[in-house]
C-alpha positions in Angstrom: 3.3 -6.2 6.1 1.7 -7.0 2.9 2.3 -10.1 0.9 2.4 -8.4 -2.4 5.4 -6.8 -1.2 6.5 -10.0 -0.8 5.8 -11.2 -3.9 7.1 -8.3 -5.6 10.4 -8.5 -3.9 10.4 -12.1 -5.3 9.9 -10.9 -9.0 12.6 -7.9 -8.5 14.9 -10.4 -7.2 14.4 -12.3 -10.2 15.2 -10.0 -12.9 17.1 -7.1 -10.8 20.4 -6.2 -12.9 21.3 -3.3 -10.7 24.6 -2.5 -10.2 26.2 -2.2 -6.4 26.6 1.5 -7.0 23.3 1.7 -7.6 22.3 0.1 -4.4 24.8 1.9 -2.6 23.4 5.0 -4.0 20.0 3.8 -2.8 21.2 3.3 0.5 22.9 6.6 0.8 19.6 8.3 -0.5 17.6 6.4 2.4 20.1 6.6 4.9 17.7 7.0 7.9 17.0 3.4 7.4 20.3 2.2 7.0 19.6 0.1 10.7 15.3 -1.1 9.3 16.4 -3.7 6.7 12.7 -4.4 6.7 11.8 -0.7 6.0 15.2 -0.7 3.2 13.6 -3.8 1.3 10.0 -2.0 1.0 11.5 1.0 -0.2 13.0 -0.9 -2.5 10.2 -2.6 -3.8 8.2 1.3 -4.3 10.8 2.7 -6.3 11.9 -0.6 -8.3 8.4 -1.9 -8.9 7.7 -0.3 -12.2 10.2 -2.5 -14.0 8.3 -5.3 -13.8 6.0 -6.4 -16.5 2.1 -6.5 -16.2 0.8 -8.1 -14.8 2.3 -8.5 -12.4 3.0 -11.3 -10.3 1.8 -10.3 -6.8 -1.5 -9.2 -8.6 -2.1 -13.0 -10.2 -1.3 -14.4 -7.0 -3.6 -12.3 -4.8 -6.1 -12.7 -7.2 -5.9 -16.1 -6.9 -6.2 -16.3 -3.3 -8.9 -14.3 -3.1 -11.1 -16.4 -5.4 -10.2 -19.5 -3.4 -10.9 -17.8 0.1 -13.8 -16.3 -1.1 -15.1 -19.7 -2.5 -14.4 -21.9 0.5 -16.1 -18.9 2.9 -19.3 -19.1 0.9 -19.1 -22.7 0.9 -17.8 -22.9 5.0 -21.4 -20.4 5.9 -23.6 -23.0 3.3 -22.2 -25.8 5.2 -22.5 -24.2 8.9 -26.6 -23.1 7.6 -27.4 -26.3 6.9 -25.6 -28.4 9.4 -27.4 -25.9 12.0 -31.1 -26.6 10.4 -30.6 -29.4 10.1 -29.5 -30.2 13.8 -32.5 -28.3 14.6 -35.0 -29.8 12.8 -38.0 -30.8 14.5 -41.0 -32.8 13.3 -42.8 -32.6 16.4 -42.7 -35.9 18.0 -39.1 -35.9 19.4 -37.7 -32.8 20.7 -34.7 -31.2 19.8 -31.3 -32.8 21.3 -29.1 -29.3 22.6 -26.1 -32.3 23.3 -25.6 -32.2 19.8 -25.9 -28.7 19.1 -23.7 -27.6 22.2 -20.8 -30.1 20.5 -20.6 -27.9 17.7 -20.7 -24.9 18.7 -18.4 -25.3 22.1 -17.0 -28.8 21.9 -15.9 -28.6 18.1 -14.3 -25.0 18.3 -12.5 -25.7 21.4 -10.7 -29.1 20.2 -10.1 -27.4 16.4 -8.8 -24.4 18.0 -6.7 -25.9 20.3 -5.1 -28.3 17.2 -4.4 -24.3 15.6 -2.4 -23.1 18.5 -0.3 -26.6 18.1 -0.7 -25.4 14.1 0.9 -22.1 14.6 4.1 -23.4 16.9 5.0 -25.9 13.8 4.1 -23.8 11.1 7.9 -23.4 10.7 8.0 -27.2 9.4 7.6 -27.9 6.0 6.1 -30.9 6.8 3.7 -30.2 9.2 0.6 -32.8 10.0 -1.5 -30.8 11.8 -1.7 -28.5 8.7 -1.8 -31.1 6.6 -5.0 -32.2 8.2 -7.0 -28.6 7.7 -9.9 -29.2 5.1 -8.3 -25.4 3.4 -5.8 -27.5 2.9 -6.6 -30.0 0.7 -10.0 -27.8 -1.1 -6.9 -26.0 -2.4 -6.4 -28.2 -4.9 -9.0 -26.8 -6.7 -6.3 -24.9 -8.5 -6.2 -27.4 -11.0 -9.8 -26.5 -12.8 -7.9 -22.5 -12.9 -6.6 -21.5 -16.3 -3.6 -23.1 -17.4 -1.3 -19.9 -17.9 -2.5 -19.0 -14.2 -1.7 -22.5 -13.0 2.1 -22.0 -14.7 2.6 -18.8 -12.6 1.6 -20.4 -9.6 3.4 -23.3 -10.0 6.8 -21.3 -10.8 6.0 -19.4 -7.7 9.2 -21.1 -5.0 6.9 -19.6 -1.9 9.0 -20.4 1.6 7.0 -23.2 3.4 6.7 -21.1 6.6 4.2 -18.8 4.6 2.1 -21.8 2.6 1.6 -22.7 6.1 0.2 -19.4 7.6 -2.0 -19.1 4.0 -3.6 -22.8 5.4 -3.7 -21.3 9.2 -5.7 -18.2 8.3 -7.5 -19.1 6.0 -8.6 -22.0 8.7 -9.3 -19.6 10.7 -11.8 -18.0 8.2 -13.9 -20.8 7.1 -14.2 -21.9 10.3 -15.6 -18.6 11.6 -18.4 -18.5 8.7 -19.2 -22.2 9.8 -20.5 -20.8 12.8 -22.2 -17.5 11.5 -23.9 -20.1 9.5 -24.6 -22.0 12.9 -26.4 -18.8 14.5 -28.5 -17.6 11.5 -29.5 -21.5 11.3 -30.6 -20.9 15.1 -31.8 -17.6 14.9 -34.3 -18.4 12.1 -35.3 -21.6 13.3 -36.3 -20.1 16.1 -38.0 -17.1 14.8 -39.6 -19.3 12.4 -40.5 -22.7 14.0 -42.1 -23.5 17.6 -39.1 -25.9 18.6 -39.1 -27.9 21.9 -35.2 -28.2 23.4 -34.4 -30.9 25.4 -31.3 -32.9 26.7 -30.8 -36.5 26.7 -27.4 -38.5 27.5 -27.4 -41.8 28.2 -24.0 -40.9 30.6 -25.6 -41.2 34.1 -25.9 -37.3 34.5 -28.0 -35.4 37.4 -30.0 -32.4 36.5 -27.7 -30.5 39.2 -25.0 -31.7 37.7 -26.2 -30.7 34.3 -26.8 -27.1 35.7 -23.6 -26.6 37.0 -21.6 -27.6 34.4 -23.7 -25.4 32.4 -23.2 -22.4 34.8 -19.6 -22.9 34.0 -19.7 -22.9 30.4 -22.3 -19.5 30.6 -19.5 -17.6 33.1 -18.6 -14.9 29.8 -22.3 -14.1 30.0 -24.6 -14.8 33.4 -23.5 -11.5 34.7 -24.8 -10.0 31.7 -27.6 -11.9 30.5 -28.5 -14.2 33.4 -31.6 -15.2 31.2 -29.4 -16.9 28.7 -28.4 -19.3 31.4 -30.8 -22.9 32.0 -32.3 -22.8 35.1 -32.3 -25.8 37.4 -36.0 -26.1 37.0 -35.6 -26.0 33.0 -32.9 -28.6 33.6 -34.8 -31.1 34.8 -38.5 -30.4 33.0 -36.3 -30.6 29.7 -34.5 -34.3 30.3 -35.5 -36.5 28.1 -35.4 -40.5 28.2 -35.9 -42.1 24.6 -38.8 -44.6 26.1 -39.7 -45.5 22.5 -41.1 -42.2 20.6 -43.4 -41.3 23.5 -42.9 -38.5 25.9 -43.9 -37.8 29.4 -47.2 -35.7 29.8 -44.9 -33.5 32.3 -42.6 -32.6 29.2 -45.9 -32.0 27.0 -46.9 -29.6 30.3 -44.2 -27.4 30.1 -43.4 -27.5 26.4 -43.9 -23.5 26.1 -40.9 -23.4 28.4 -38.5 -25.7 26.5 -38.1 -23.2 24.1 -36.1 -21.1 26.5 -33.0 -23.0 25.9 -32.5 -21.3 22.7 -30.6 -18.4 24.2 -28.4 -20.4 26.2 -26.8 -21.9 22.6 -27.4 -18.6 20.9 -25.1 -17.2 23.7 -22.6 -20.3 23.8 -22.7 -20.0 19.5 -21.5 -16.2 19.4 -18.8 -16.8 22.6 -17.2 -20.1 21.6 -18.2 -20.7 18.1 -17.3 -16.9 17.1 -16.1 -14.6 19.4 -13.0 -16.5 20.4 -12.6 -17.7 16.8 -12.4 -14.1 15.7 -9.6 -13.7 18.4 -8.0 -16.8 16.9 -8.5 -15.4 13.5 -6.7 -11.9 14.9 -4.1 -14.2 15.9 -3.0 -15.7 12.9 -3.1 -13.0 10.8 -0.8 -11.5 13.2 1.5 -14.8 12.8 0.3 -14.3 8.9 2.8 -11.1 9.1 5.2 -11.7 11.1 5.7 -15.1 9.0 5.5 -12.4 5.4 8.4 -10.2 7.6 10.6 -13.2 8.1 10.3 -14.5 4.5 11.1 -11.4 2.8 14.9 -11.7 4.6 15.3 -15.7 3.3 14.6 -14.9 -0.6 17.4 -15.6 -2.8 19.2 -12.2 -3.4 18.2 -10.2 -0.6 21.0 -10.5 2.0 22.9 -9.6 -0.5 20.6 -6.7 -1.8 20.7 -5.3 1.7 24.6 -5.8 2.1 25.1 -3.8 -1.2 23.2 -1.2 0.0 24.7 -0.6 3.5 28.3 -1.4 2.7 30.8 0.7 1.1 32.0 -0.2 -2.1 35.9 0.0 -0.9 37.3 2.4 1.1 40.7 4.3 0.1 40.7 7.0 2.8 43.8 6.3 4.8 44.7 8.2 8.5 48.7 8.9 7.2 50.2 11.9 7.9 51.0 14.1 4.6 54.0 15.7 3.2 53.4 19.3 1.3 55.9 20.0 -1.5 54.3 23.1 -3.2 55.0 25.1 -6.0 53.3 27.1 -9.0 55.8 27.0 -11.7 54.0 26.8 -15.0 53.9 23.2 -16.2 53.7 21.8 -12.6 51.0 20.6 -10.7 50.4 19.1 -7.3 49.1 16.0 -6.2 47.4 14.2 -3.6 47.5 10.2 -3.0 45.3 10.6 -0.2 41.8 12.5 0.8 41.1 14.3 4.1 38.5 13.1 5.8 36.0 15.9 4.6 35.4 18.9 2.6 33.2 22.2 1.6 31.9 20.8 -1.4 31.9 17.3 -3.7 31.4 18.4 -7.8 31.0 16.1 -10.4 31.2 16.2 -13.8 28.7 15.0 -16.4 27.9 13.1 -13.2 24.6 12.1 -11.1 23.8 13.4 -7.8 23.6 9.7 -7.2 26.8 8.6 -8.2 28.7 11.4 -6.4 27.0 10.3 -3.2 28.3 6.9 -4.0 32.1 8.0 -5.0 32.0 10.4 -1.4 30.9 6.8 0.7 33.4 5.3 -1.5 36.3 7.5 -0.7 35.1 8.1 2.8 34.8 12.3 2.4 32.1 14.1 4.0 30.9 16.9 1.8 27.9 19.2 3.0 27.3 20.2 -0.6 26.9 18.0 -3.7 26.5 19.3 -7.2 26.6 18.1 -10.7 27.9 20.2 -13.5 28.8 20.0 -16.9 27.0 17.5 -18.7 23.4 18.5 -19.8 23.9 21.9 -17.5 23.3 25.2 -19.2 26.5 28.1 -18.6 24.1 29.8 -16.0 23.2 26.7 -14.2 27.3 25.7 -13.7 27.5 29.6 -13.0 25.1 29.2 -10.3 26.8 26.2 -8.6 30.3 28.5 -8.8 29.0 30.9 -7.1 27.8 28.8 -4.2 31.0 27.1 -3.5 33.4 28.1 -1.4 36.8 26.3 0.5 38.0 23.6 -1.0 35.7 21.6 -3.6 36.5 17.9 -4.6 36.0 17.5 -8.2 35.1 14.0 -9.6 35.8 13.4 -13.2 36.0 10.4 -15.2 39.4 9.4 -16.1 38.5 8.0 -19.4 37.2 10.6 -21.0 40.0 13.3 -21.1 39.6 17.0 -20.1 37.6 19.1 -22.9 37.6 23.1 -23.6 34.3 23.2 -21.5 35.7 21.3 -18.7 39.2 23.2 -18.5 36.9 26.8 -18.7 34.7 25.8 -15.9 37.5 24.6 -13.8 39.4 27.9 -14.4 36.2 29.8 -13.2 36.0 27.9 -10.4 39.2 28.2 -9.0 39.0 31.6 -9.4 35.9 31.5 -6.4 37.3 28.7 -3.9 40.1 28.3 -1.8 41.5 25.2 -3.4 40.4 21.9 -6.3 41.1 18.6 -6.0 40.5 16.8 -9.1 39.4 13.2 -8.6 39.8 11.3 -11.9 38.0 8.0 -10.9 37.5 4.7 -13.3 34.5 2.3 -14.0 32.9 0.8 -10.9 34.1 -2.5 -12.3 37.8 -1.1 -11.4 36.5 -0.1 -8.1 36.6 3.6 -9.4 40.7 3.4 -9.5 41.6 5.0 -12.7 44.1 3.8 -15.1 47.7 5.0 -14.7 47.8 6.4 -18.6 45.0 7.9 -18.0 46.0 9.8 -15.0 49.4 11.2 -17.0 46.6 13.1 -19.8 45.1 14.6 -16.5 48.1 15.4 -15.2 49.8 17.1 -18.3 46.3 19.0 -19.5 45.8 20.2 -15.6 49.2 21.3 -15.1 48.9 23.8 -18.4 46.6 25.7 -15.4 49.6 27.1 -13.7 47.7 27.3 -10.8 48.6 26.5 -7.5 45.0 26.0 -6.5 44.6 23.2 -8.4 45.5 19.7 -7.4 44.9 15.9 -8.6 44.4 12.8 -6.7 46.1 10.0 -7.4 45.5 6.6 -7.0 46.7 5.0 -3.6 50.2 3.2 -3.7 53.0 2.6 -2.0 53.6 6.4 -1.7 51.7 8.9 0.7 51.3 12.4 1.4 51.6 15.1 -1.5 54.3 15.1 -4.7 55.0 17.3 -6.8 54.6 16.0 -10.9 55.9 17.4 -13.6 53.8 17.6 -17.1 55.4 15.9 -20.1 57.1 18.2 -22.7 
């Protein structure tokens, strides 16, 4: 889940004047993700993002984050380099402590990745200490030496705590991983380019067998593998040193050549704790990263709702009664219907949108296999072409405030010349709920009963009455 998605959701949210038809005629167009809100709000976001201005929003802030990551990696790998040379220096008269080396790169790791698990179960708090206490943290505050117009859209930017904490956790999780690449090359080229002499010196009263086997246990990812990585008991004790002013004892000047072996054991211990289970750690948190960017995009302001438009219908005026039939084909009569069966050949609309017809069927709760629009911008052949394929009986959807022209009363008369039967649907403004106005139903009613056709019916708007009537046109 990407967080420009997020972001971008944000923005639409922000400026989205859509109408609930129009997310109702979304949903309908999706409809095989009518149970993935997830999935709904990302499709969303793909077909809506073009309204927003450049640049745009999720671009400045990824941008942004970017630079700062980028920066404090750089800076977390300087700082690893030179903490590791200079843990490692040796001027030749005292050897080189591996205490202090093995406490940063297995001691340090362990303790700050432990406080991350911790991290990660209170990232939900908006408030959260252990966050708080991350060095990403607080080097974010950089952002005050950015531009000014980029430090307005940041600070305009309402981003849900849960997901300022994650940015903090993974990012964490970064530095601290280039820390210790910085600790190995520091090792690796000291190594390759100095004659160093490793010892160990505590002043906690400590055995050499001891020593080795708490060693042993540390090397147990490893000593199967590279058994040569692990500090013999031999090296163990030749390597102990005692701080006996600067001096040392002529048996660790004997077997200096062999103190340098202890530089696989940390190279080993550097790429297992220091980097290996810090990449897992990293893997980790981006996972929480998002799942954290998944759960946002539901708790921004606008989106329950966005998801609710687009799933419910607008009303529903389908009703299960049972119908009375009073036909007849006198000229000047027409029939009408106060309520629609449950489905039907073929949904027409005119001067309409495939869209909106999909919406006015989910509004009136019909099922049509076919959907066309005619009239309007069609050409004679295109509507000819549409007649021809229709067949049974074809719900036509006009609107009732624009009364029935020459073109409209031809078509109609060609159609009902190829179907079994025409329900005429005048419908109002979605801001009516699609009911049309009773005056306006009357000029349907007189203009359609001029047809003299018994094929041709109107629906009215629901009332008290059910079933069929017959109306008689005005003289």
């Amino acid at each position: 889940m990407k967080f420009k998605t997020y972001l971008d959701l944000y923005q639409l949210l922000e400026v989205d004047n859509s109408t609930k038809a129009q997310r109702r005629a979304f949903g309908l167009s999706h409809v095989l993700l009518k149970n993935k809100p997830l999935e709904q709000l990302m499709a969303w976001v793909e077909e809506n993002r073009q309204k927003l201005k450049r640049p745009l929003l999720s671009d400045v802030v990824s941008s942004y984050l970017y630079s700062i990551s980028l920066v404090l990696i750089i800076v977390g790998f300087v700082v690893g380099f030179f903490s590791g040379v200079t843990l490692l220096n040796y001027n030749g008269h005292a050897p080189v402590n591996v205490i202090y080396f093995m406490a940063m790169v297995i001691a340090l790791p362990l303790l700050t990745m432990t406080l991350t698990l911790f991290s990660m179960i209170k990232a939900h708090q908006a408030r959260s200490v252990l966050i708080h206490l991350s060095p990403s943290y607080w080097m974010e505050k950089i952002v005050a030496l950015l531009p000014r117009k980029i430090q307005d859209n940041l600070e305009n930017l309402k981003l849900n705590p849960l997901l300022a904490n994650w940015i903090v956790i993974k990012r964490s999780q970064s530095i601290a991983l280039f820390f210790s690449l910085g600790l190995l090359v520091a090792l690796l080229l000291m190594v390759a380019t100095k004659d160093i002499a490793f010892a160990w010196s505590t002043t906690l009263h400590i055995t050499p067998e001891a020593f080795h086997s708490f060693l042993n246990t540390l090397a147990f990812p490893w000593r199967s593998w590279f058994p040569s990585a692990v500090p013999s008991l031999e090296l163990i004790e030749q390597s102990q040193y005692f701080r006996l002013g600067d001096g040392l004892s002529e048996e660790m000047i004997g077997n200096a050549s062999k103190l340098g072996e202890w530089w696989k054991f940390l190279a080993f211990a550097t790429l297992f704790y220091a980097i290996i289970l810090r990449f897992f750690m990293l893997l980790l948190a981006t996972l929480g990263w998002h799942m954290a960017v998944k759960k946002s995009l539901f708790s921004l302001e606008g989106a329950t709702t966005l998801l609710r438009d687009m799933n419910e219908p607008i009303i529903s005026t389908h009703a299960q009664e049972e119908e009375v039939t009073h036909t007849t084909s006198k000229e000047g009569v027409l029939q009408t219907i106060n309520t629609l069966d449950a489905s039907y050949d073929v949904a027409q609309g005119w001067a309409m949108s495939e869209e909106q017809l999909h919406v006015l069927n989910d509004t009136m709760s019909v099922i049509t296999p076919l959907v066309y629009d005619v009239g309007g911008t069609n050409t004679l052949e295109e509507d000819a072409e549409i007649i021809h394929k229709s067949h049974g009986e074809v719900l036509l959807y006009v609107k009732a405030w624009e009364p029935p022209t020459m073109d409209f009363m031809d078509y109609l008369e060609a159609l009902v010349k190829q179907v079994d039967r025409v329900i005429v649907v005048p419908v109002g403004t979605e801001e009516q709920g699609y009911k049309a106005d009773e005056k306006m139903l009357q000029i349907w009613i007189k203009k359609l009963a001029q047809t003299g056709s018994n094929k041709v019916w109107l629906k009215r708007s629901s009332g008290k009455k059910t079933g069929k009537e017959t109306a008689h046109a005005e003289s």
